[in-house]
One Martini backbone bead per residue (centre of mass of N, CA, C, O) as a GRO file, in nm:
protein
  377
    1UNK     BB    1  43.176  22.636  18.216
    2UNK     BB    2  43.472  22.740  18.052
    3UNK     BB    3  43.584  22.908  18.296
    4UNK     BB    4  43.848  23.100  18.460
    5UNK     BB    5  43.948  23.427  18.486
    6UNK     BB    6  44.275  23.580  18.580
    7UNK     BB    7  44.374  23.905  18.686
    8UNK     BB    8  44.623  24.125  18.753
    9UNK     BB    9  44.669  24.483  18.951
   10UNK     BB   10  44.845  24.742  18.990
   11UNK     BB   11  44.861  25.092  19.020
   12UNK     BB   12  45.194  25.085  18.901
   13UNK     BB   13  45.168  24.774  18.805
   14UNK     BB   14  45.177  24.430  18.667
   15UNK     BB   15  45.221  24.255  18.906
   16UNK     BB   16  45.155  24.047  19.149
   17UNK     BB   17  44.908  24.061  19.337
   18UNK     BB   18  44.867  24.058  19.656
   19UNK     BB   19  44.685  23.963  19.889
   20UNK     BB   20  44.606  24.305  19.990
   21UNK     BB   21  44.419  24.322  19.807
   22UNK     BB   22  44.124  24.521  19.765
   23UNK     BB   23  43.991  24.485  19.450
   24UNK     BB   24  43.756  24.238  19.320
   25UNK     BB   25  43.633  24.244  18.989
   26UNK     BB   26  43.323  24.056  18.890
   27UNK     BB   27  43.269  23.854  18.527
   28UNK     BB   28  42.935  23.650  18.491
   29UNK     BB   29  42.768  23.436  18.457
   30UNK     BB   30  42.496  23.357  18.643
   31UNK     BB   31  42.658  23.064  18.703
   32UNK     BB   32  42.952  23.194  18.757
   33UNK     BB   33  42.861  23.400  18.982
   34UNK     BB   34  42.728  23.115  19.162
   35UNK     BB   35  43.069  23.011  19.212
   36UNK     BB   36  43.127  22.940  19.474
   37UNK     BB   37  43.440  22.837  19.465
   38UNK     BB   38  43.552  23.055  19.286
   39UNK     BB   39  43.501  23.277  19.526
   40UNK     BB   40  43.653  23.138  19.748
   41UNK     BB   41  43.901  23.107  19.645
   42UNK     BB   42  43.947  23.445  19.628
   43UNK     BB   43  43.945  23.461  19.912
   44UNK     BB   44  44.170  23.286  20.027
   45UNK     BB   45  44.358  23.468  19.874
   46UNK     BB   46  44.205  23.747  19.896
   47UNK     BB   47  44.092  23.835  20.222
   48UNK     BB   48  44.091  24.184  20.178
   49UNK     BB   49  43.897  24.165  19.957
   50UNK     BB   50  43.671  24.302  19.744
   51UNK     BB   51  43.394  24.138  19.593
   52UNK     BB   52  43.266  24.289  19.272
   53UNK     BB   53  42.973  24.271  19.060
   54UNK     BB   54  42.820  24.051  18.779
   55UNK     BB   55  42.656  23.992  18.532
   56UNK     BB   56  42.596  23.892  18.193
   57UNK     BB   57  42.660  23.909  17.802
   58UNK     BB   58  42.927  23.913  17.856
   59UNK     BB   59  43.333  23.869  17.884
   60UNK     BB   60  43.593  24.108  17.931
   61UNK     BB   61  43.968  24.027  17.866
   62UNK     BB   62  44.097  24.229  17.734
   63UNK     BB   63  44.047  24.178  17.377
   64UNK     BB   64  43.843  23.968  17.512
   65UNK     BB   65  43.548  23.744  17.457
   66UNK     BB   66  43.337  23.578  17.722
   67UNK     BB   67  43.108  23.300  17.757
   68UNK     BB   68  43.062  23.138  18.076
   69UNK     BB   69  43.246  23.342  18.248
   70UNK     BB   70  43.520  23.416  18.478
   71UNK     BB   71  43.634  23.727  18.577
   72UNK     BB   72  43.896  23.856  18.698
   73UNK     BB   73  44.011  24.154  18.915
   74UNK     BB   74  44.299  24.267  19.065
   75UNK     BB   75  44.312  24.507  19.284
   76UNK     BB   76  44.630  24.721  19.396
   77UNK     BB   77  44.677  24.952  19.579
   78UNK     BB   78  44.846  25.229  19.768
   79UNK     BB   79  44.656  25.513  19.821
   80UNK     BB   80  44.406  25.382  19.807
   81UNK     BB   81  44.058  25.354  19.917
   82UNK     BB   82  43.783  25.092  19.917
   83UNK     BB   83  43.398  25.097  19.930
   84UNK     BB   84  43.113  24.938  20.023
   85UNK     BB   85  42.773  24.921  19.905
   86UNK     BB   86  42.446  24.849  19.919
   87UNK     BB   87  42.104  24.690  19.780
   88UNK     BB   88  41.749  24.654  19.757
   89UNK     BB   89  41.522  24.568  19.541
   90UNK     BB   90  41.219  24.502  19.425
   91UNK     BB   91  41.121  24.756  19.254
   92UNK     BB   92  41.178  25.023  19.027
   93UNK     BB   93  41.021  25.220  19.273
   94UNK     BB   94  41.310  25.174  19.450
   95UNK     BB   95  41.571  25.324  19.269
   96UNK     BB   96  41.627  25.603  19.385
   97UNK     BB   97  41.647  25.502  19.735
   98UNK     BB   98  41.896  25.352  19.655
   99UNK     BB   99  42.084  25.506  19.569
  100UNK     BB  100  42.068  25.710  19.788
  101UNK     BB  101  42.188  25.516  20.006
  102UNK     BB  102  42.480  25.462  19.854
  103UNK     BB  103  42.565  25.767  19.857
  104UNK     BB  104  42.548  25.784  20.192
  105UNK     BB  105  42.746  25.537  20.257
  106UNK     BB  106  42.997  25.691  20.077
  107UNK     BB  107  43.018  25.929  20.252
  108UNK     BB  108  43.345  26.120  20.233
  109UNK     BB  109  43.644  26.162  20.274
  110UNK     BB  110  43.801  26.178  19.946
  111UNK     BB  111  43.608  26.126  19.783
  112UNK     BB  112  43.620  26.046  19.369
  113UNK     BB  113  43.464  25.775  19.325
  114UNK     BB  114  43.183  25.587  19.144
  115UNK     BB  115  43.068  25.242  19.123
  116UNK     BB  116  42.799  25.054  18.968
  117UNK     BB  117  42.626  24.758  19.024
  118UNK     BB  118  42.292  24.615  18.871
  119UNK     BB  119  41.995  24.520  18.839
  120UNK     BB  120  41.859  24.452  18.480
  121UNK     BB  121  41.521  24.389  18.564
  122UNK     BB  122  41.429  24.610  18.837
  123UNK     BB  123  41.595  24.879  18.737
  124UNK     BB  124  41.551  25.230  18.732
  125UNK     BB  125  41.818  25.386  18.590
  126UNK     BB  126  41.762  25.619  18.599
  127UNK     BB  127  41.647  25.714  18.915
  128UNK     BB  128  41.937  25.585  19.013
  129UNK     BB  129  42.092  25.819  18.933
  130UNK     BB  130  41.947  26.041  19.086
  131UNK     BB  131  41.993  25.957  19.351
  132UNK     BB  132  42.261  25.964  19.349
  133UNK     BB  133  42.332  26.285  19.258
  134UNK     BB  134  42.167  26.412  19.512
  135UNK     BB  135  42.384  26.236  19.715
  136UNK     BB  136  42.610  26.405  19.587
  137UNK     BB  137  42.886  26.570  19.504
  138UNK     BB  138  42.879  26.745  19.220
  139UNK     BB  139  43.229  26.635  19.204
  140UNK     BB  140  43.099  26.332  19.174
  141UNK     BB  141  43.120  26.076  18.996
  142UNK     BB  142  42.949  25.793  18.780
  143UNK     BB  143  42.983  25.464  18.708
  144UNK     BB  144  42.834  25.183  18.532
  145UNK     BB  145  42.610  24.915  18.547
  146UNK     BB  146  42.393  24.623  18.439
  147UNK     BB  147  42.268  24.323  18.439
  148UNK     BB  148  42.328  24.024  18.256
  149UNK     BB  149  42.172  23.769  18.038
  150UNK     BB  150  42.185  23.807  17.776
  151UNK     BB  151  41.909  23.704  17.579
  152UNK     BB  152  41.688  23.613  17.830
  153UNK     BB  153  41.564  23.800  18.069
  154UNK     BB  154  41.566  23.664  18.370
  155UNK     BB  155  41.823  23.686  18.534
  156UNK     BB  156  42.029  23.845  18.763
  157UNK     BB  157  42.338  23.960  18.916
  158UNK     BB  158  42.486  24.070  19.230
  159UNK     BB  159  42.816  24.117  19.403
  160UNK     BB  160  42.866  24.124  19.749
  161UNK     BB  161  43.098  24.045  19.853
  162UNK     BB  162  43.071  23.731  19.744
  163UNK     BB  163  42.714  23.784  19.731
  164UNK     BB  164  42.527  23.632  19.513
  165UNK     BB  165  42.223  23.855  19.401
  166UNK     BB  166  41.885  23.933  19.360
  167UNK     BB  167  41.803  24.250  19.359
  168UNK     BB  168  42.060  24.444  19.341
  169UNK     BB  169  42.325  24.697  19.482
  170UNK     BB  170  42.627  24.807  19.416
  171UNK     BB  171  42.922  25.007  19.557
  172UNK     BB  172  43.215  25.212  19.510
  173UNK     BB  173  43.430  25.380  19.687
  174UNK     BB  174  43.681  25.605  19.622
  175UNK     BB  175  43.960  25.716  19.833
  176UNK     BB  176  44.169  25.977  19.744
  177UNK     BB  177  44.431  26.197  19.569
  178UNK     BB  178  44.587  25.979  19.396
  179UNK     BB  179  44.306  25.908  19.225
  180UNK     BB  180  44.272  25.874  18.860
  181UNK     BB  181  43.934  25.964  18.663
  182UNK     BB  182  43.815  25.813  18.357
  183UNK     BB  183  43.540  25.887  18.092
  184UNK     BB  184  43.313  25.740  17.873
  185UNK     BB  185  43.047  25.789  17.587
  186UNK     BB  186  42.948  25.576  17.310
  187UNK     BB  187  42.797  25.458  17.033
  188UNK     BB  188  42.659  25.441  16.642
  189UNK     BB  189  42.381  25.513  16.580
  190UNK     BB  190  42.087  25.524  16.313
  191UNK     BB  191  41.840  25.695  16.237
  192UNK     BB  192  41.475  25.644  16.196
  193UNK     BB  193  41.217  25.757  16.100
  194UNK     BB  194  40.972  25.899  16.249
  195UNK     BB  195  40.924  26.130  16.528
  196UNK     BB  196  40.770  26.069  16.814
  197UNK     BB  197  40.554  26.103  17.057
  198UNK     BB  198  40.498  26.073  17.424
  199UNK     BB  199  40.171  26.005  17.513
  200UNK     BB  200  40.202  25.748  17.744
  201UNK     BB  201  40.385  25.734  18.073
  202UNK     BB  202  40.558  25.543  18.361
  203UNK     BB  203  40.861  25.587  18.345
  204UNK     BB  204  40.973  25.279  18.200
  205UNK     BB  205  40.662  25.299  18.049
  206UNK     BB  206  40.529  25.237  17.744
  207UNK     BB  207  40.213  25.305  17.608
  208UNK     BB  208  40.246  25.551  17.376
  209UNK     BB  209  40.254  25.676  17.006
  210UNK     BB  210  40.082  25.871  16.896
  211UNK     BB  211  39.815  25.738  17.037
  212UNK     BB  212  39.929  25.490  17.026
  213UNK     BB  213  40.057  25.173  17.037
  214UNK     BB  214  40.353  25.083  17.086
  215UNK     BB  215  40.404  24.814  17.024
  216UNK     BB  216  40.209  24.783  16.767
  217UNK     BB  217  40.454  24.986  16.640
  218UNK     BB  218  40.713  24.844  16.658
  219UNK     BB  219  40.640  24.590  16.511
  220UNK     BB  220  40.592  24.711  16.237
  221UNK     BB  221  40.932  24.756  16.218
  222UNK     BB  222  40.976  24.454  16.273
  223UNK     BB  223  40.801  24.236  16.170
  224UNK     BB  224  40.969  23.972  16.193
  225UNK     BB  225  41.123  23.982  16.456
  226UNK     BB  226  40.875  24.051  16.690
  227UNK     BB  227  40.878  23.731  16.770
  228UNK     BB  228  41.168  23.844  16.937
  229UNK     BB  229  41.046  23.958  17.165
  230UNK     BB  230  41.288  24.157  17.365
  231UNK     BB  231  41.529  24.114  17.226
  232UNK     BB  232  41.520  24.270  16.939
  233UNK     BB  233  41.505  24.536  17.075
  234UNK     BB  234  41.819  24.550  17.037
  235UNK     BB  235  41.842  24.631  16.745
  236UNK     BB  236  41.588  24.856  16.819
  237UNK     BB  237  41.625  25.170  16.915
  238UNK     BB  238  41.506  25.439  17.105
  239UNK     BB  239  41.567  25.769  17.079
  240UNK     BB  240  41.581  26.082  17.280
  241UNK     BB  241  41.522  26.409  17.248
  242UNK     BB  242  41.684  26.628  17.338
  243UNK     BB  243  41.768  26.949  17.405
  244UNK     BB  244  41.721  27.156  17.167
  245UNK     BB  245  41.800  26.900  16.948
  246UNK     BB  246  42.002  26.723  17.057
  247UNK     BB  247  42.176  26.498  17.254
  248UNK     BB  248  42.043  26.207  17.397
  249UNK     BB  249  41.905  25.888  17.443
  250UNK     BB  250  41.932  25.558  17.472
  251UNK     BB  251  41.687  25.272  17.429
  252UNK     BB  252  41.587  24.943  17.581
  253UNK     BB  253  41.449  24.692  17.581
  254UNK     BB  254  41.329  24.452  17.803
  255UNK     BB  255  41.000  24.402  17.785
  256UNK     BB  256  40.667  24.327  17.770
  257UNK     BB  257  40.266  24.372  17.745
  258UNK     BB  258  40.020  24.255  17.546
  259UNK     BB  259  39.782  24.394  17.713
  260UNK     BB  260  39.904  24.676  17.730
  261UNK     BB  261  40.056  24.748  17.517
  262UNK     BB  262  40.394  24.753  17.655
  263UNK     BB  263  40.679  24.820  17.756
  264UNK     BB  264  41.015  24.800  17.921
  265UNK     BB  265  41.286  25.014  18.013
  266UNK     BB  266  41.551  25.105  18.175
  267UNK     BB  267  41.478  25.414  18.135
  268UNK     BB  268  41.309  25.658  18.113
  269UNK     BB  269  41.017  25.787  17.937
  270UNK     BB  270  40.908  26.076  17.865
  271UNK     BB  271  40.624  26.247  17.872
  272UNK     BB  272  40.687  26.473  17.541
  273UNK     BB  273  40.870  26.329  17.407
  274UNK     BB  274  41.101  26.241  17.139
  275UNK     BB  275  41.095  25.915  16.915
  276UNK     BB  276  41.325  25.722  16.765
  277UNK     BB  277  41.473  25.493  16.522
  278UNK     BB  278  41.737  25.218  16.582
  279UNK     BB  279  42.021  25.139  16.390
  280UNK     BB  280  42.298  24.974  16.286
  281UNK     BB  281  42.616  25.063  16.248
  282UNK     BB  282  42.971  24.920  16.262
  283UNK     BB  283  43.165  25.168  16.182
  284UNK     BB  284  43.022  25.338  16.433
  285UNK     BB  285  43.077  25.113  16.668
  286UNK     BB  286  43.366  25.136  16.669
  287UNK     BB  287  43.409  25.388  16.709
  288UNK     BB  288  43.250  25.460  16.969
  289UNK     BB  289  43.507  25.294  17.131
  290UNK     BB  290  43.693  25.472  17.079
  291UNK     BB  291  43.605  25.741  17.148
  292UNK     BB  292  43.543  25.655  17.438
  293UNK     BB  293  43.844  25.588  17.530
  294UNK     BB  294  43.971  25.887  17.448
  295UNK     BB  295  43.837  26.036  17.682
  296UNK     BB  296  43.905  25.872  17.890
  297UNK     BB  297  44.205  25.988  17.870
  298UNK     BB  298  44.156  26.276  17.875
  299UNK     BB  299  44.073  26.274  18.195
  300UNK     BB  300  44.421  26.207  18.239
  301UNK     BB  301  44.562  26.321  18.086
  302UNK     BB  302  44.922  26.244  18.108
  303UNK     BB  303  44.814  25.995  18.221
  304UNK     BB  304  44.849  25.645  18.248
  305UNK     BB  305  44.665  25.413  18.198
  306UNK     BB  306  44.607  25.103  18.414
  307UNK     BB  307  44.285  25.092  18.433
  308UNK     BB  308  44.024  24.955  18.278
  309UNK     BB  309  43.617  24.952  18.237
  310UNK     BB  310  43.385  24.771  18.044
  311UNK     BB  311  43.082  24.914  17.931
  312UNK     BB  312  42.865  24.711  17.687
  313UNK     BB  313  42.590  24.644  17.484
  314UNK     BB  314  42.439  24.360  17.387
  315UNK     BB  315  42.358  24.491  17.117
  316UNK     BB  316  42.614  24.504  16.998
  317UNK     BB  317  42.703  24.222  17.026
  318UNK     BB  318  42.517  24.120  16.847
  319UNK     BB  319  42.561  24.284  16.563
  320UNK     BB  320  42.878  24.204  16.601
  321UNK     BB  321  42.969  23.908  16.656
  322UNK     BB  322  43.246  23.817  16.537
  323UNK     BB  323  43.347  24.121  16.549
  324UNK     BB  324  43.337  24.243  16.862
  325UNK     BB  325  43.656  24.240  16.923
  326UNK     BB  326  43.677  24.506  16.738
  327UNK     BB  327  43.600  24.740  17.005
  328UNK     BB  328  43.820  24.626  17.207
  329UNK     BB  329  44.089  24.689  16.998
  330UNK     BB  330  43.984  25.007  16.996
  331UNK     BB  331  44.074  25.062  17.301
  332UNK     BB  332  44.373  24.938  17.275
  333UNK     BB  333  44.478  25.141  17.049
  334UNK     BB  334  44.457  25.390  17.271
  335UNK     BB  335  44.538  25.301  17.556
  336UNK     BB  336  44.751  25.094  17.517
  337UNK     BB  337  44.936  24.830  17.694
  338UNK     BB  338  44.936  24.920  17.991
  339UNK     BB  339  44.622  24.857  18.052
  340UNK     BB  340  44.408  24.710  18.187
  341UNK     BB  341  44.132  24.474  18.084
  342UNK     BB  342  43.790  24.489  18.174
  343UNK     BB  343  43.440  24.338  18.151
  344UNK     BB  344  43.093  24.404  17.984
  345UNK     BB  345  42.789  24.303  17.900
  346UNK     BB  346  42.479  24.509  17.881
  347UNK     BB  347  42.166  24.667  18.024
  348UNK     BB  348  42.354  24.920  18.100
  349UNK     BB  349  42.471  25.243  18.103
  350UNK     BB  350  42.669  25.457  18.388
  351UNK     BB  351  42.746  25.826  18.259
  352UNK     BB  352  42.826  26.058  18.195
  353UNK     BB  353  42.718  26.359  17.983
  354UNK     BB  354  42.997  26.488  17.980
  355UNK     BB  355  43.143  26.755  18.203
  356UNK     BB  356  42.937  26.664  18.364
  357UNK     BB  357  42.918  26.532  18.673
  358UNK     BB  358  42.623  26.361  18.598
  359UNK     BB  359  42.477  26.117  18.558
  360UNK     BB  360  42.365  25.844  18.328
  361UNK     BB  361  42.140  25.631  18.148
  362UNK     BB  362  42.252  25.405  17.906
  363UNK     BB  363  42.242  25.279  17.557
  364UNK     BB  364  42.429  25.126  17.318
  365UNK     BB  365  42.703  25.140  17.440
  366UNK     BB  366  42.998  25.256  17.536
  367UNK     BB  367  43.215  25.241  17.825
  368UNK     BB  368  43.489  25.404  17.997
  369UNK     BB  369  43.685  25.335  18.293
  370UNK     BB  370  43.976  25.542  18.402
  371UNK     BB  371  44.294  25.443  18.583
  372UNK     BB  372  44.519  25.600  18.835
  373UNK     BB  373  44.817  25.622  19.003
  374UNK     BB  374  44.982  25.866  19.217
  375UNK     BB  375  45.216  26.011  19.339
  376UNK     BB  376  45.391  26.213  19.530
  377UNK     BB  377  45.496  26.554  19.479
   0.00000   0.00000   0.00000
């Protein structure tokens, strides 16, 4: 582990929080978020905050990104309240059931925003936002991500309170009427070749286009790559198309099965979509992360965001590679210095898509959720 990172932020200001702070996110690799003694440490300075995170595919830190360390970010409201809900997720199937549970335990008065992160290996992200939005009233939204693994798809973790554990959901709930968030979600990637029809799948589990192994059809685009899937997967998302030929969502493999030729993505394919292959612009990616981040600014009105919480895709992090920090300081320069910056790159984005909110799983984006606490009028 190269180190652990930590910053504090308060509500109003930027001064050291106390003790008495309420909630500490953190992000960091499967091993450093499994860093008994780190989180040991955590626990010991704030006795009284949830400690609340996930692994990931790098770990940002105001303008930087880093690999194989703990981000900690410690967080101490003056008005806000905030609790967690966990759940267990077996498989996929278990998805919905998980979201459902974690809405359920975080109703009551004055909820304004919930927060989630989810192990990024074993959970259908579209079922998991679904549930959260039937059992959640329409006017509260969710954002959150996936937990990452880098590019090796092997273990996730989910920390909850301090024990971090795989096929895990944990989420935070906000409540009080002083605290404002925004939040935003933008790709910037370039679609090609064909619209395929998805003429055979499971949830998350795609079989075949155009009456084809979906696999097969895959690999004949990926040509040399082919050899690097799941990973490679990552360069190469595939693109749905949204209702009456609008905006759709974007997803990225997870795994595949070579016997059944079939793929498995973070979040629903549904059978009679039409899917097109993505490839990356560079500095269409960096527009996507300023992008969200104005939206993100935009949600808080004319109020100065305190804390903002970032989560890009891992597929962005590979293809921007040493430039990665480039979209990171793109997101610095719309909310401007006075806001604490914390984050990961993961295995998917959870955010309203548009001004409805109601959750959706995002792949391949930049997301960004904006926090500010105001006095009373």
């Amino acid at each position: 582990m190269d180190g652990w990172h930590e910053q504090t932020n308060t509500a109003r200001n930027r001064r050291k929080a106390s003790p008495a702070a309420q909630l500490i996110i953190v992000f960091g690799s499967g091993t450093a978020i499994a860093d008994a003694d780190a989180l040991a440490q955590l626990r010991q300075d704030y006795s009284q905050a949830l400690i609340v995170g996930c692994s990931t595919a790098g770990e940002i830190l105001d303008t930087e990104v880093f690999d194989a360390s703990l981000v900690a970010t410690v967080i101490e409201f003056e008005r806000t309240e905030v609790r967690m809900a966990q759940a267990h997720v077996d498989s996929a199937h278990g998805s919905y059931a998980a979201g459902a549970s974690l809405a359920d335990a975080l109703l009551g008065p004055d909820l304004c925003h919930v927060m989630v992160f989810s192990d990024g290996l074993n959970v259908n992200g579209t079922a998991l936002a679904q549930g959260l939005n039937e059992h959640l009233p329409a006017s509260i939204a969710v954002t959150g991500g996936l937990a990452g693994d880098g590019d090796r798809f092997q273990h996730t973790f989910v920390c909850a309170n301090g024990v971090p554990g795989e096929r895990q959901v944990a989420a935070i709930g906000f409540y009080g009427q002083h605290l404002h968030v925004g939040y935003g979600s933008l790709g910037g990637w370039d679609s090609f070749g064909p619209e395929r029809l998805i003429t055979r799948s499971e949830g998350n589990v795609l079989f075949e286009l155009d009456g084809c192994s979906a696999l097969s059809l895959y690999k004949e685009y990926l040509g040399e790559h082919a050899a690097d899937l799941p990973s490679a997967g990552l360069l190469f998302p595939l693109t749905l198309r949204g209702e009456n030929g609008g905006d759709g969502v974007v997803r990225t493999v997870l795994s595949v099965h070579e016997e059944a030729g079939s793929m498995t993505f973070a979040g629903d394919m549904p059978q009679g979509t039409y899917a097109r292959l993505m490839k990356a612009n560079f500095n269409r990616l960096i527009d996507g992360a300023a992008g969200a981040a104005r939206n993100g600014l935009q949600g808080l009105g004319s109020i100065t965001p305190e804390l903002a919480v970032l989560i890009s895709c891992v597929g962005r992090k590979l293809l921007l590679k040493q430039r990665v920090e480039e979209e990171v300081e793109s997101v610095r320069e719309v909310l401007g210095a006075g806001a604490a910056m914390t984050g990961f790159y993961s295995y998917g984005e959870i955010c309203p898509n548009g001004v409805v909110p109601r959750c959706e799983l995002h792949n391949q984006t930049m997301t960004i959720t904006t926090f500010a606490e105001t006095a009373p009028a």
